[in-house]
N, C-alpha and C positions, 0 to 999 in steps of 0.2 A: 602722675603715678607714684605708688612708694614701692621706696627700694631698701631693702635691709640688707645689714651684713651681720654676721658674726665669726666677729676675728680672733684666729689663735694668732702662736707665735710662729706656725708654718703655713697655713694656709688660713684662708677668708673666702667663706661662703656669701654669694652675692643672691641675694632674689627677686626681681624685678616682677611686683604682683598687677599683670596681666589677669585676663579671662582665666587664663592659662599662665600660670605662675611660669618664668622663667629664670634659669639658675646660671649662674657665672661664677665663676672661680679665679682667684689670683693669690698669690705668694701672702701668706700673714704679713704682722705689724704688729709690735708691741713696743710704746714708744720708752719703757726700760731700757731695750736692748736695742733699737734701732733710731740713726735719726731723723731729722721731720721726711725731709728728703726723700727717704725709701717711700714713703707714704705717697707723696706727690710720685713718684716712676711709677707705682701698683697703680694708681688713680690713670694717667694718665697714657700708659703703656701697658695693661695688660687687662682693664676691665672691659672694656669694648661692648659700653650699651651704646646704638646707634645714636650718632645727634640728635637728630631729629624728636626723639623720646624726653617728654618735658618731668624732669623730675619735680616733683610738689613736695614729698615728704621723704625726709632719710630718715633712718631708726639704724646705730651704728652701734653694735655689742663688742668689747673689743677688751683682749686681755690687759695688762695695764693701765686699765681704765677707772681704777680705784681712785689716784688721787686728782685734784679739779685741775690741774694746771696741765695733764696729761690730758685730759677731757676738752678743754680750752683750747688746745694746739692742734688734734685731728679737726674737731669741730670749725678751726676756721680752714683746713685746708680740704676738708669735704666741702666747706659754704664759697671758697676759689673755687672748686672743679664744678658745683653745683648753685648755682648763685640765686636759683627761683625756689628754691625747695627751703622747708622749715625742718630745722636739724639736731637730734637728741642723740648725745653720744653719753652711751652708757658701758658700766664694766658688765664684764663679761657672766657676772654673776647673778647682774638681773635680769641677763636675756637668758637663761638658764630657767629662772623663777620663773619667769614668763609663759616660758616655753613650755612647764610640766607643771605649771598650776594653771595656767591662765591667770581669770580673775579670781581664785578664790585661796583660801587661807592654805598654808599649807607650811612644809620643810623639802626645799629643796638643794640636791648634793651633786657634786662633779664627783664622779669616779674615774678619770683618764691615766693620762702621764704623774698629772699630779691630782692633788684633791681637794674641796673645801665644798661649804655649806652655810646656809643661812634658812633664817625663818623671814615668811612670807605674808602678809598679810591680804593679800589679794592685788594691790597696787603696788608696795612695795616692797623694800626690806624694814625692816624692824630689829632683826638682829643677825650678828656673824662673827662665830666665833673663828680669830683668827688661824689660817692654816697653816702657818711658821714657816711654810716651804718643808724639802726634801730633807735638808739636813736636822733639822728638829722636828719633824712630824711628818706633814703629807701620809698619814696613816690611812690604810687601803687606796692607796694610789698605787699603776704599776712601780714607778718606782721605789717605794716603801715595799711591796712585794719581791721584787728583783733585785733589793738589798738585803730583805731579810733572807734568802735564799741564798747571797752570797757570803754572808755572815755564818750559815752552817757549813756550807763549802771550804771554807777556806779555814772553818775549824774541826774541818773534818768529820764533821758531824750528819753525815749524807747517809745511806745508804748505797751499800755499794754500787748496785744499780743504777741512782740515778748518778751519782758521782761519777761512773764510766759514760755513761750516752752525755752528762757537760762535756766531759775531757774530749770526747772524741767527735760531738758541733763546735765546741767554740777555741780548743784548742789552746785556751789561756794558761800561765802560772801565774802564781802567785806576785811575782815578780810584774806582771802584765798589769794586773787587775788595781793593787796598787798604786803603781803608777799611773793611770787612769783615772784611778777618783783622786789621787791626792795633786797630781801634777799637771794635768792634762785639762782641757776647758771639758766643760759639756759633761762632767761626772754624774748628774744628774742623770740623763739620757742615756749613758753609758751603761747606771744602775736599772735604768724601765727597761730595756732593751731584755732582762734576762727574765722577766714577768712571763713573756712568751712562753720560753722553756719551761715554766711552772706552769701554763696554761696547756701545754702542749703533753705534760706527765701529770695534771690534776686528779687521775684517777686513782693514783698512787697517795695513799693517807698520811705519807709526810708531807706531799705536794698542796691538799686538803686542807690541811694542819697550819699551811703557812699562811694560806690565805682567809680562811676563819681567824685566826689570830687578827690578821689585819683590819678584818672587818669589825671586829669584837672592839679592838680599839677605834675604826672610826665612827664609831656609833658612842663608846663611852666618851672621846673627847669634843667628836663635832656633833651629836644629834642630842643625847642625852640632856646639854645642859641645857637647849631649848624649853625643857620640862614638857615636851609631849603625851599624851595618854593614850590610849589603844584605838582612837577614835582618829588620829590624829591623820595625814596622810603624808608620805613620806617618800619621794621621787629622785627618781637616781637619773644622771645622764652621763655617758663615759662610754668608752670601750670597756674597761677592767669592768663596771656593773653588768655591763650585756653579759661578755665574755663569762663573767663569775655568778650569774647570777641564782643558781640555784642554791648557791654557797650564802651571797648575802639573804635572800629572801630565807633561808633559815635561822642565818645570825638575826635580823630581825621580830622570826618569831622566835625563840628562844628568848631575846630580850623586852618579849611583850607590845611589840611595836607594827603599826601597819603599812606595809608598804605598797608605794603608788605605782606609778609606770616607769617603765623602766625603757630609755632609748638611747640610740646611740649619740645623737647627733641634735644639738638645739632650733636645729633651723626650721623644721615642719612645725614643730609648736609657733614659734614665732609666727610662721606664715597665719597659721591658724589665729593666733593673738591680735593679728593686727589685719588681717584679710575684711572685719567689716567697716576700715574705716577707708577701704576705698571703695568710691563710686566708678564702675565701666561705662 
């Protein structure tokens, strides 16, 4: 049987394609921030396909999967837990392309926590332009949203209204917030986490405002320099795309561009991607 994953750096979607696709769940891996070891406990302590079930093929999507020596290292500790099965560990960003083009040409984009993009040519990548992370870009990602939000806040530049419903959910000063991103780990996460509250007052035109902006830029720095034309097709997968999406499918058309499907989660494409190369 084949079995796919697609691993963030919190959790990992498992699919075991049955008649009847079935789905497993265990803690992420990203072997940036973790080392081999957590891989082998998730493998070995929390995925729980019965023995008995022969794997033939992995197909592993996994976020720090960009460089080959990180691809090298899961790869041989899926082919230990898995030792009959033939095994493709890839970044997280072609099982994205995968997922929302299938086989055919395309542009596809992560809009979640963080953000990035590449063009697709139906089998592969061909090009990507880098996303530099949070601190220098990640444009329309939550976190680039829920920094630009705290960037007017804390320069006072709110509206009074929304400025009193922050003060009185999250209860922060300045002193707090601060500290948080400049001293504290996890400032990235710290900054997505206030994306919400901009999701939560969107209907409010400063709220609108922040995250048009966002999009506006990740379209001028990730989509645009693919050199697309209005023919062209352009898919999103993320929470902040679901969540925003009547916000990006305008930024889009204003910018003369077409946009493709828009989901939450990589994993159904993927089944759908790879479901005829199993025989039941």
């Amino acid at each position: 049987m084949i079995l796919i994953a697609d691993s963030g750096t919190t959790k990992t979607d498992w699919v075991l394609l049955a008649e009847k696709p079935q789905h497993f769940y265990t803690q992420g891996f990203n072997p940036n921030y973790f080392p081999p070891q957590r891989l082998d406990e998730i493998l070995n302590n929390e995925l729980g396909i019965p023995e008995e079930i022969s794997i033939t093929a992995l197909y592993y999507y996994g976020s720090g999967c960009a460089a080959a020596d990180n691809r090298a290292m899961i790869g041989q500790r899926l082919q230990k837990k898995f030792p009959d099965a033939q095994i493709e560990v890839q970044h997280d960003l072609l099982g994205t392309a995968r997922s929302l083009c299938q086989h055919q040409a395309g542009i596809a984009c992560i809009l979640g926590t963080g953000s990035n993009s590449c063009a697709y040519n139906g089998k592969n990548i061909i090009a990507n332009v880098p996303s530099l992370g949070w601190i220098l870009a990640d444009y329309g990602s939550g976190t680039y949203i829920g920094k630009s939000f705290i960037h007017h806040f804390l320069l006072k530049e709110c509206p009074q209204e929304l400025n009193d419903a922050f003060e009185q959910e999250y209860a922060l000063k300045y002193d707090d917030i601060i500290r948080n991103i400049y001293r504290e780990e996890g400032a990235g996460r710290f900054l997505g986490q206030f994306s919400r509250f901009v999701g939560a007052h969107i209907h409010h035109p400063f709220m609108e405002n922040i995250v048009q902006e966002a999009f506006e830029k990740f379209l001028h720095y990730q989509v645009l320099p693919y050199q697309p034309d209005c023919t062209t097709n352009i898919h999103f997968s993320g929470s902040v795309a679901v969540h925003f999406s009547d916000i990006l499918l305008s930024c889009l058309n204003k910018a003369g561009l077409k946009g493709g499907d828009i989901t939450q989660k990589p994993i159904e494409g993927l089944i759908k991607y790879h479901q005829n190369e199993q025989i039941f």
